[in-house]
C-alpha positions, 0 to 999 in steps of 0.5 A: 162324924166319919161316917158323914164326911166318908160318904160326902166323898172325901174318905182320903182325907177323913182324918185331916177332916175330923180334926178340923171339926174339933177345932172349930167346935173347940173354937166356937160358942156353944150353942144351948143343949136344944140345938146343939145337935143341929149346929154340931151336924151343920159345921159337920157338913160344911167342913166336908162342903170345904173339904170338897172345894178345897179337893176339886182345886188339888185335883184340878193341879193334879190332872195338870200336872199329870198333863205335864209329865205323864211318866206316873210322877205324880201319885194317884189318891188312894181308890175307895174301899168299896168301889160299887157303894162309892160309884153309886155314891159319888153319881148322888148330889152333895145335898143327896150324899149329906142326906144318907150320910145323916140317917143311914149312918148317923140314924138321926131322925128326919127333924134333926137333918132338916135342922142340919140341912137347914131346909124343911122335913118335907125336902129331907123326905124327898131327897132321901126317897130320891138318893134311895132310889138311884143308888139301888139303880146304880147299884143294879146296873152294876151288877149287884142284886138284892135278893129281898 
């Protein structure tokens, strides 16, 4: 669950991110065993997708106020553990990032984020053949080379 909501970009505020998970899913139906994987992967990615909402409109009052009073009262967020991965991350669509996160670091199999994702295997296919492909161009522009 880390994992998925770090690379959907919100890794300042993982934690607050996880707890809000466990509420829901404390709070909610359960769904039957055959599509609880699927339901538990969605409210994952729609806790970030609000996560994310609610950080672009804390950014946007912090551009203002650093506009304001420009003397550095305003503390900056914590910058990325990894800057290469999280540039070429953050240069990913949300629909990309929600992708890798679920099969690079989740490792489910394309069904199970098809579910998640609610679209067809088909689109989970491209879109991680794309996602792959611009992050290891990103990752080449900027100086990393795999020797493979």
């Amino acid at each position: 669950m880390r994992r998925i909501l770090f690379l959907q970009g919100f890794c300042e505020e993982v934690d607050d991110a996880v707890q809000e998970v466990f509420i829901k899913v404390y709070r909610a139906k359960i769904p039957a065993e055959e599509v609880f994987l699927a339901w538990f992967y969605r409210v994952i990615l729609n806790t970030g997708r609000d996560h994310g909402r609610r950080r672009k409109t804390r950014f946007g009052l912090l551009d203002k106020l650093e506009q304001i009073a420009p003397t550095g009262t305003v503390d900056p967020p914590a910058g990325p553990s990894d800057p290469a991965l999280r540039e070429a991350l953050a240069g990913l669509s949300p629909e990309l990032r929600e992708c890798v996160a679920l099969r690079y670091f989740v490792d489910l199999p394309l069904e199970e984020i098809a579910k998640a994702q609610d679209i067809p295997v088909g689109t989970v296919k491209s879109r991680l053949h794309g996602a792959v492909k611009r992050l290891r161009t990103t990752l080449i522009e900027n100086g990393f080379e795999h020797d493979a």
